[in-house]
C-alpha positions as CSV (number, residue, x, y, z in Angstrom):
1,X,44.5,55.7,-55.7
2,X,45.9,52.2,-57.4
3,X,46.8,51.5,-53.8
4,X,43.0,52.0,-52.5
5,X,42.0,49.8,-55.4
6,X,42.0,46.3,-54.2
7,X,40.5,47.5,-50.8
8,X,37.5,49.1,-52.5
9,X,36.9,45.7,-54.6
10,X,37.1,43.6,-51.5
11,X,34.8,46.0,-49.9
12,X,32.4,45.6,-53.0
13,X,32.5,41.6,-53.2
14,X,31.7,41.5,-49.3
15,X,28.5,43.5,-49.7
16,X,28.0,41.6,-53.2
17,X,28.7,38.0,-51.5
18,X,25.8,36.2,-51.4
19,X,26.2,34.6,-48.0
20,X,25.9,38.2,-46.4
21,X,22.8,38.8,-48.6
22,X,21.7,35.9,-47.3
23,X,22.3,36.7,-43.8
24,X,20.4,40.8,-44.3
25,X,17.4,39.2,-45.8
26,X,17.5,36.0,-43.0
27,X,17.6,39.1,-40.3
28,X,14.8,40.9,-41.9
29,X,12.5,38.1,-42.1
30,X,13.0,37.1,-38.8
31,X,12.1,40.9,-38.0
32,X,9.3,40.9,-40.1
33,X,8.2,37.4,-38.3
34,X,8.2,39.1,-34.7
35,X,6.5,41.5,-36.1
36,X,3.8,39.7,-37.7
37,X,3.7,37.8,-33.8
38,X,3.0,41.3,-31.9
39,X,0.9,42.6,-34.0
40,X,-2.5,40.9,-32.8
41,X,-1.8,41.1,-29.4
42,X,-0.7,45.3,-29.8
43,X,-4.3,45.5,-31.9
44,X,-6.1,43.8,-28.6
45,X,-4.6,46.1,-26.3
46,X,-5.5,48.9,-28.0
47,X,-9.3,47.8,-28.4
48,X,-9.1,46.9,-24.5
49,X,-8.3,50.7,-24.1
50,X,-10.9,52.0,-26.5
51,X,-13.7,50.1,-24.9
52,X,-12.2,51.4,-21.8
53,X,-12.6,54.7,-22.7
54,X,-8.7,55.4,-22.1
55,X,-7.4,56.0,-25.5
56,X,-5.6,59.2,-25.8
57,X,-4.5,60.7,-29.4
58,X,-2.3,63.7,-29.1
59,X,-1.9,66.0,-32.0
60,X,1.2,68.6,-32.9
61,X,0.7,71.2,-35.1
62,X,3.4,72.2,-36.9
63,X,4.7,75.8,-38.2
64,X,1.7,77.4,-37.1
65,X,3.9,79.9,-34.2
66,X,4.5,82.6,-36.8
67,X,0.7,82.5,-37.4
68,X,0.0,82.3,-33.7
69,X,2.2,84.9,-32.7
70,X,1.0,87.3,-35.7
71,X,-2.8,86.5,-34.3
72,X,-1.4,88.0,-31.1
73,X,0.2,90.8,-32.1
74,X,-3.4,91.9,-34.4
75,X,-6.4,91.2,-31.8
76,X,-3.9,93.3,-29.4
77,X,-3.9,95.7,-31.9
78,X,-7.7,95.9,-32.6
79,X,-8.1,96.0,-28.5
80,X,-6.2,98.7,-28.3
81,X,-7.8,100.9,-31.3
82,X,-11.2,100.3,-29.4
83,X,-10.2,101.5,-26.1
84,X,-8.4,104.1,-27.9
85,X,-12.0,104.9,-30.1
86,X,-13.9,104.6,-26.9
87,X,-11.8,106.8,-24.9
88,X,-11.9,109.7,-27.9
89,X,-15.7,109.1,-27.7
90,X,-16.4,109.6,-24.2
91,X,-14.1,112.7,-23.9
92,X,-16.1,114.4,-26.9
93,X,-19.3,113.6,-24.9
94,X,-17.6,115.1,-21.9
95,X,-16.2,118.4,-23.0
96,X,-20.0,118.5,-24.6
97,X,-21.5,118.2,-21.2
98,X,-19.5,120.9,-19.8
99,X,-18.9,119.0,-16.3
100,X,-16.4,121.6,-14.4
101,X,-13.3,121.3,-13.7
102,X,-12.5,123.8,-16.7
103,X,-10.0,125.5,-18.3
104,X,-10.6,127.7,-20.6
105,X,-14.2,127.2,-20.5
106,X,-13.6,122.9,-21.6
107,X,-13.7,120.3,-19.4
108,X,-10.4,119.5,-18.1
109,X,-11.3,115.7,-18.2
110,X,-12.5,115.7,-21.4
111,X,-9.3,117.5,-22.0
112,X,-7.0,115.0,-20.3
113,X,-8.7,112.4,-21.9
114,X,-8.1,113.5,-25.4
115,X,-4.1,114.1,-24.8
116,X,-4.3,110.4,-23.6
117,X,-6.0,109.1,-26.5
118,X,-3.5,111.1,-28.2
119,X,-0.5,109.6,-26.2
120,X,-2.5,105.8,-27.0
121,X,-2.5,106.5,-30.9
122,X,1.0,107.8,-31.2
123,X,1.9,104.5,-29.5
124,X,-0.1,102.3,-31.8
125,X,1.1,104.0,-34.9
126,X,4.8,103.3,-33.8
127,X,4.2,99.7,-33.1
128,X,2.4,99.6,-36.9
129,X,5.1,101.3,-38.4
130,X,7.7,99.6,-36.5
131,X,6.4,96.2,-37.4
132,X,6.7,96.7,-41.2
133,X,3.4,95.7,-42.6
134,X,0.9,98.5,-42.6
């Protein structure tokens, strides 16, 4: 450590002497001076393209895929529970009507549709269950 000492101080007077302040803050005006020069003729570029009607402004949303992906996931959901409702419906209204084929006196597509409605809702209640959140 006492041999790191006098490296450190000369270290600290450099970025203490005031010729290389001197020099930052000469750089940085000169930056800021180009900078001051652009700026007009950026600004009149700009309202060229706007009266031009080419202007473009792009925006990014952030940290909204988890949303997104959840949206997803629940209108698939609620499409699925009305095809599901609608095919329980119309297979009640078809073992009522009593349209043959039968067996055992009910509508075998009535029937079939009810096993596949009951297929379709075992499904859904595994992908609710699986995904955690009921």
């Amino acid at each position: 450590m006492e041999h790191a000492i006098p490296f450190v101080r000369r270290i600290q007077f450099k970025r203490l002497d005031p010729r290389s302040i001197t020099r930052d803050v000469l750089d940085s005006g000169s930056e800021f001076l180009r900078l001051l020069r652009e700026i007009p003729g950026e600004v009149r570029e700009i309202l060229v393209q706007a009266r031009q009607g080419r202007v473009k402004f792009e925006f990014e949303h952030r940290g909204l895929e988890p949303m997104l992906s959840t949206h997803d996931r629940i209108s698939n959901r609620i499409a699925f529970a009305i095809v599901l409702a609608s095919l329980v419906v119309g297979s009640a209204l078809v073992i009522l009507s009593g349209v043959p084929p039968t067996w055992h006196e009910i509508p075998a597509i009535g029937l079939a549709g009810f096993l596949i409605a009951g297929v379709m809702g075992f499904w859904l209640l595994v992908s609710i269950l699986r995904g955690g959140k009921m």
